[in-house]
DOROKE-925326 format. One line per field, with one value per residue (C-alpha): y, z, x negated. Coordinates in steps of 0.02 Angstrom, whole numbers, plus 50000, padded with zeros to 5 digits. Example, Ala and Ser with C-alpha at 12.3 -4.5 7.8 and 13.67 -1.06 7.14 Angstrom:
BEGIN
yy (49775  49947) $
zz (50390  50357) $
xx (49385  49316) $
This chain:
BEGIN
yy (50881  51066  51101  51134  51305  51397  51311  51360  51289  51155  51067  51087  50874  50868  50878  50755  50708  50657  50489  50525  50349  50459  50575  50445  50352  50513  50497  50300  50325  50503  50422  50251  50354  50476  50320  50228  50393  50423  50247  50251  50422  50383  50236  50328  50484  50343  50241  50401  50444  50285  50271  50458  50399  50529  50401  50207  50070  50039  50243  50249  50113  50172  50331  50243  50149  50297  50390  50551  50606  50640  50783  50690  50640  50804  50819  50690  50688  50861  50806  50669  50772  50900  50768  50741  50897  50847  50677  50758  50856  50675  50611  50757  50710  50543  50638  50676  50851  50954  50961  51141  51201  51120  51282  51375  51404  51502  51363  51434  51492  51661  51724  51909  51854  51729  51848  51967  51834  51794  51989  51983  51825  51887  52049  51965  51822  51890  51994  51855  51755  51924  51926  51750  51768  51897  51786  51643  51739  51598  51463  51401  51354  51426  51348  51290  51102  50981  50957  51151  51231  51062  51063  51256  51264  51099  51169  51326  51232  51091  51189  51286  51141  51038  51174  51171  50991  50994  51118  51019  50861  50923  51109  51029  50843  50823  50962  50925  50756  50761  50932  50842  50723  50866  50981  51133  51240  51292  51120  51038  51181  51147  50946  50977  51087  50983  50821  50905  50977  50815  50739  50886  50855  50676  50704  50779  50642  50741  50689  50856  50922  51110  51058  50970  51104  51200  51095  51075  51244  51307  51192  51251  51422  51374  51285  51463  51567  51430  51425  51643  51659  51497  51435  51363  51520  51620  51425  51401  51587  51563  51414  51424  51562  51485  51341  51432  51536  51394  51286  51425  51385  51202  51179  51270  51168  51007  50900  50747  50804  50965  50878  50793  50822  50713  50787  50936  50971  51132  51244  51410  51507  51421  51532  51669  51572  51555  51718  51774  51665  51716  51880  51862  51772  51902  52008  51920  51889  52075  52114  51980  52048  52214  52135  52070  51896  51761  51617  51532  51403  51437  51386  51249  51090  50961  50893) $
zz (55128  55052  54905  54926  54802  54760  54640  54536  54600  54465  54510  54718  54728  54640  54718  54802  54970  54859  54781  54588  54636  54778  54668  54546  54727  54761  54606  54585  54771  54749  54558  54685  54820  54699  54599  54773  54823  54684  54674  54862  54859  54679  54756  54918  54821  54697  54861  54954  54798  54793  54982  54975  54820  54704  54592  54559  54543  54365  54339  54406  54327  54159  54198  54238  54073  53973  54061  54110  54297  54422  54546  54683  54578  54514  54709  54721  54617  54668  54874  54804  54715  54854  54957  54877  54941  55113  55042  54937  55068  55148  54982  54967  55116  55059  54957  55132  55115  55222  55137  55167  55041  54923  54932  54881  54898  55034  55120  55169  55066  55040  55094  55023  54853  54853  54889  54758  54634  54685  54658  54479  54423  54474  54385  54224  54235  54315  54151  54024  54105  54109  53928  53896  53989  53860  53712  53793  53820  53862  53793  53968  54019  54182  54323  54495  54516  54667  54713  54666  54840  54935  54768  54748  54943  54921  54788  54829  54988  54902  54745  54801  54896  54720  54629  54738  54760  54557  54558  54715  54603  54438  54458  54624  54641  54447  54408  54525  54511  54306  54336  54465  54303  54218  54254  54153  54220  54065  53990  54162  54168  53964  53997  54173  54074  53927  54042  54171  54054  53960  54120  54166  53987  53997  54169  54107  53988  53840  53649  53571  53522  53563  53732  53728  53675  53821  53947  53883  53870  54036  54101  54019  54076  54270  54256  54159  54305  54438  54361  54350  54545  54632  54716  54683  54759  54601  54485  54648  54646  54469  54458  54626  54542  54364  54425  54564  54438  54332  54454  54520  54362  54359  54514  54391  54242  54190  54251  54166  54003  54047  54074  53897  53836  53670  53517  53451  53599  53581  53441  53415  53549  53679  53632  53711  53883  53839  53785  53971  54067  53963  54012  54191  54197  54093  54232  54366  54279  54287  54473  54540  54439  54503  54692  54673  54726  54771  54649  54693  54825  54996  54993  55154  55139  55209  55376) $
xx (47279  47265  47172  46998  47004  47153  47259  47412  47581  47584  47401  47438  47424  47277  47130  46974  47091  47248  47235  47303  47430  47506  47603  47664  47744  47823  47927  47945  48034  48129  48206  48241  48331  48427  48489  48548  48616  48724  48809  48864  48924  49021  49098  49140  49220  49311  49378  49445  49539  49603  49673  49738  49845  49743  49712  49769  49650  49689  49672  49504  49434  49510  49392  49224  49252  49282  49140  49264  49273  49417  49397  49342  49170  49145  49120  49024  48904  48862  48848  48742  48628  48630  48546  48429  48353  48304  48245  48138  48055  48025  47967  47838  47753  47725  47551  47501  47508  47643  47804  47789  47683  47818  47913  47786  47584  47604  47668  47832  47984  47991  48168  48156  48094  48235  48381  48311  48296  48484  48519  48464  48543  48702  48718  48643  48756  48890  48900  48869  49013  49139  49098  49147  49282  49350  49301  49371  49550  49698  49582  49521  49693  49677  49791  49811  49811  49836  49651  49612  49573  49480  49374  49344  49296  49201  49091  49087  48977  48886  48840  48673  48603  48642  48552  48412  48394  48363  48236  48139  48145  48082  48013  47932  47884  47887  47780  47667  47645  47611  47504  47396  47346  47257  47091  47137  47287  47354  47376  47442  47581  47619  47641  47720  47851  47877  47902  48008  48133  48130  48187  48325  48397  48408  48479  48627  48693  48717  48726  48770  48616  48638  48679  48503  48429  48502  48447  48279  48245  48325  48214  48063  48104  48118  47947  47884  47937  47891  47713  47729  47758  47692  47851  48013  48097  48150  48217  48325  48398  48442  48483  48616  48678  48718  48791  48892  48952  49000  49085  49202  49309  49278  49438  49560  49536  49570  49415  49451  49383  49290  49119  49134  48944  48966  48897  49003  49067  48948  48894  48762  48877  48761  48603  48701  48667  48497  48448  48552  48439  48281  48319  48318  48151  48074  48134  48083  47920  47905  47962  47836  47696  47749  47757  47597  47668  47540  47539  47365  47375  47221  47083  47067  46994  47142  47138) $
C-alpha cells in the first residue's frame, strides 16, 4: 500500500489503504520484541560470563542490583539492539506496505548517499574526538584488560547494525507511525521529532540532565535530516559513525562504571558534541540539497 500522492518520509503510512490502528501495532509489537530481546540476550551474556569464570554468581548479581555492567553486557545489549534491525523490517510490513520503502521513499537504500554521509561524519567527528582526546590527556586511564580484544573485535562488528537498528526504530517506525496521525507535513514532522527523541532519551536511562539534553537533541537532529532527505540513509551514517567512534575506547576502560548516566556525571562540555553533530547535518543538509536528493515518496496507488 503506497501513498496515493507523494508524501514526505515522515507521513509514508498515512494514507486511504493504511488503517491509522496499523502503525500503532507496528510499535506495540517492535517495543514487545525489543523488550523480550533484550532480557534473553542479558541473561545469555550474564550466564556465559558466569561459566567462563568472568564473573561469580554473587559478582553478577551485585552488578544488576547496582545497575553497572560487566563487559560481556556491554556486548550484549548492543547484539540485542542490533537485532532489532531485521525485526523491524518484519515489523514494518505489518502496515502492509513493503518494508522497502522503510529505507527510504525511493524504496531502496541509497548506498552512495550512505557512504558519503559516512565520509563526512568521520572527518567531523574524527576531529571532535582527537580534540578530546587532548583535553582528556591521562584522564581516560587507558589500558589493556582481560576481555579487551573479544570486546573491541565484538563491537567493532555489532556496533553499526546497533546504530542502525536505533535509527529503524525511532527515525523509521516511530516517525512514521506518529506522522501518519497528522494532515499537515510540517506539524507531523515537529510531533514525530519531539516524540521520537523523547523516546531515544528515555531509551538511554539517563538522570543527568545535560546528558538528556544530549540525547534529546541528537535525536531531534536525526529526525531534521531524515525529514531533509527522505530516508534513513544519512541518521544511520552518522549515527554508525558516533557510536563506532565511541565504542573503540569503551574495551580499554574500565566498563563497570563507564556507562554511569546519573546526574552530574556530565556538565556544559557536552554542547561541544552537539554543536559537532549539528555541524554535520547542516552539511549534509547542504550536499543533498546540492544532489538534488528525492525526499517525496511516488505517487502509486497500493496494490
Amino acid at each position: 500500500m503506497l501513498p496515493a500522492e507523494p508524501v514526505e518520509y515522515q507521513q509514508f503510512w498515512r494514507g486511504p489503504l493504511i488503517k491509522p490502528w496499523r502503525p500503532i501495532v507496528a510499535v506495540v509489537v517492535g517495543a514487545i520484541a525489543f523488550l523480550v530481546v533484550a532480557m534473553v540476550v542479558s541473561a545469555a551474556a550474564i550466564g556465559i560470563e558466569i561459566a567462563t569464570g568472568a564473573l561469580t554468581p554473587d559478582e553478577a548479581f551485585e552488578l544488576l542490583e547496582e545497575a553497572r555492567v560487566s563487559p560481556g553486557l556491554v556486548l550484549g545489549n548492543s547484539f540485542a539492539i542490533a537485532l532489532m534491525l531485521p525485526l523491524t523490517l518484519l515489523v514494518a510490513a505489518l502496515v502492509k506496505q513493503p518494508p522497502r520503502f522503510l529505507h527510504s521513499v525511493l524504496g531502496r537504500f541509497r548506498w552512495k548517499w550512505f557512504f558519503t554521509c559516512v565520509a563526512v561524519s568521520l572527518v567531523v567527528l574524527g576531529l571532535n574526538v582527537a580534540s578530546e582526546l587532548l583535553l582528556a590527556g591521562d584522564q581516560l586511564d587507558l589500558q589493556i584488560h582481560p576481555y579487551t580484544w573479544w570486546l573491541l573485535i565484538g563491537l567493532m562488528l555489532v556496533t553499526p547494525f546497533q546504530a542502525a537498528a536505533e535509527e529503524y526504530m525511532l527515525r523509521g517506525v516511530v516517525f512514521r507511525t506518529v506522522g501518519s496521525w497528522f494532515q499537515q507535513p510540517v506539524v507531523s514532522m515537529a510531533v514525530g521529532t519531539v516524540v521520537n527523541s523523547v523516546i531515544f532519551m528515555f531509551m538511554h536511562g539517563a538522570s543527568d540532565p545535560w546528558l538528556n539534553l544530549v540525547y534529546f537533541v541528537l535525536g531531534a537532529l536525526l529526525s531534521w535530516i531524515t525529514w531533509r532527505t527522505g530516508g534513513l540513509e544519512a541518521a544511520a551514517a552518522f549515527h554508525i559513525v558516533n557510536n563506532t567512534v565511541a565504542f573503540a575506547l569503551v574495551p580499554f576502560q574500565d566498563v563497570a562504571d563507564l556507562f554511569d548516566r546519573s546526574a552530574g556525571a556530565a556538565g556544559p562540555i557536552v554542547l561541544i558534541q552537539l554543536v559537532a553533530s549539528a555541524v554535520i547535518v547542516a552539511l549534509l543538509d547542504v550536499l543533498a540539497r546540492r544532489r538534488n536528493l528525492q525526499r517525496v515518496g511516488p505517487m502509486t496507488l497500493g496494490r
